[in-house]
C-alpha positions in Angstrom: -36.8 -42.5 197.3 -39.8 -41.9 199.3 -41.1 -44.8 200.4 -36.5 -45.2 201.7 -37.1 -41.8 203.2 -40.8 -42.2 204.7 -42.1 -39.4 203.1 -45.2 -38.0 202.5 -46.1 -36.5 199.3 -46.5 -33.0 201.1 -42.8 -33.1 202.5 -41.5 -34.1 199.5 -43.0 -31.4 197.2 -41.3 -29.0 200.1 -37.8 -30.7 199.7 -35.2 -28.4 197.7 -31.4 -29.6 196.8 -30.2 -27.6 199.7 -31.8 -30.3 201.7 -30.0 -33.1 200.1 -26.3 -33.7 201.2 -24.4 -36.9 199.4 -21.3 -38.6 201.0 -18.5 -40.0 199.2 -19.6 -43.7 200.3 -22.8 -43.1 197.9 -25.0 -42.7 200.7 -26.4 -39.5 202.3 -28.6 -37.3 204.6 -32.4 -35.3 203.9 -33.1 -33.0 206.2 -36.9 -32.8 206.1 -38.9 -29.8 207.6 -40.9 -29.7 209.8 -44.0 -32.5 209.5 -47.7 -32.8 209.8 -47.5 -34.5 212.9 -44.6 -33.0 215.3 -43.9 -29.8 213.8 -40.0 -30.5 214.0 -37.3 -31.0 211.4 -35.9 -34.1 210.8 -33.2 -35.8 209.6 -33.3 -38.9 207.1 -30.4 -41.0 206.5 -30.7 -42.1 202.3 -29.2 -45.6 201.1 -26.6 -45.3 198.5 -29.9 -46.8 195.7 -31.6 -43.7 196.7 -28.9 -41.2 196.3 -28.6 -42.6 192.6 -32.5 -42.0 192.1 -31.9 -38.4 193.3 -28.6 -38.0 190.9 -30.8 -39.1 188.1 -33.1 -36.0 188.8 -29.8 -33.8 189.1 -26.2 -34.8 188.5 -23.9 -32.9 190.9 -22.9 -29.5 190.3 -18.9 -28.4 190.4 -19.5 -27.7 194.3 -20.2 -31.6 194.9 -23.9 -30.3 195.9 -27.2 -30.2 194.4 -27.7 -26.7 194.3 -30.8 -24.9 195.1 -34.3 -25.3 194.0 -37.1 -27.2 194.3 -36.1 -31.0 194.5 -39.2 -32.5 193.6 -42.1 -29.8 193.6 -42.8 -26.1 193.6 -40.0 -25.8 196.7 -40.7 -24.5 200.6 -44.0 -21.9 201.0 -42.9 -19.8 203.3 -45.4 -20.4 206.0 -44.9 -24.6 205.4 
């Protein structure tokens, strides 16, 4: 999932399930926070493969999200 996404190890360990949305097609969207090397959010479109990886980490919850919490890591610091 992070080499699909272009992450770095820091803005994965930031990512929580808030940031994660999945569409019915299997695919979905990370929104990553701000970077290292603009200082802006951005969005990341994920193949369906990569979705699956994340649903193995967490199955969905009754809302058809992944809840909140950490995805990866500890979650956001609050002055990431």
């Amino acid at each position: 999932m992070l080499s699909d996404a272009g992450l770095r190890r820091s803005e994965a360990a930031a990512l929580t399930w808030d940031d994660v949305a999945r569409w019915d097609d299997g695919s979905g969207r990370l929104t990553v926070g701000r970077s290292k090397t603009d200082g802006e959010a951005r969005t990341v479109y994920l193949t369906p493969a990569s979705v699956e990886a994340l649903g193995a980490i967490r199955p969905l919850d009754a809302r058809g999200a992944g809840g909140d919490g950490a995805t990866y890591g500890r979650g956001r610091r609050a002055n990431a």
